[in-house]
C-alpha positions, 0 to 999 in steps of 0.5 A: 707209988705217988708217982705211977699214981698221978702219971696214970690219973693224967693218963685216964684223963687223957683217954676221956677226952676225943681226939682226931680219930673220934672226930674223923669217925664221927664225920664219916659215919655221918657224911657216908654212913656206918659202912664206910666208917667202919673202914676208917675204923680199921684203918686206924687200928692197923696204924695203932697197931704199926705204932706199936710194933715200931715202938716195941722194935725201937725198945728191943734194939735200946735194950740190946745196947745196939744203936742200930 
């Protein structure tokens, strides 16, 4: 339980600080407004989203055993 503990506080932390996808809003919002930021926005969410959807395969594939 220490373990989750502390993995899952150095996670916390990591979420507190910006990354390349706030600072990228960030500048479009600015430079070209909220519209096309908002584009950017969901870009980013459909690659987080075709992130996990690959990391989700990969765990289904190790769990069957098979290497591919």
């Amino acid at each position: 339980m220490q373990q989750f503990l502390i993995i899952a506080l150095a996670h916390f932390l990591a979420l507190l600080s910006p990354g390349p996808d706030f600072f990228l809003v960030a500048r479009t919002s600015v430079n070209a407004g909220w519209r096309i930021a908002s584009g950017a926005c969901l870009g980013i969410a459909l690659a987080n989203g075709v992130f996990i959807a690959m990391a989700f395969t990969g765990l289904s594939v190790l769990q069957e055993g098979s290497l591919l």
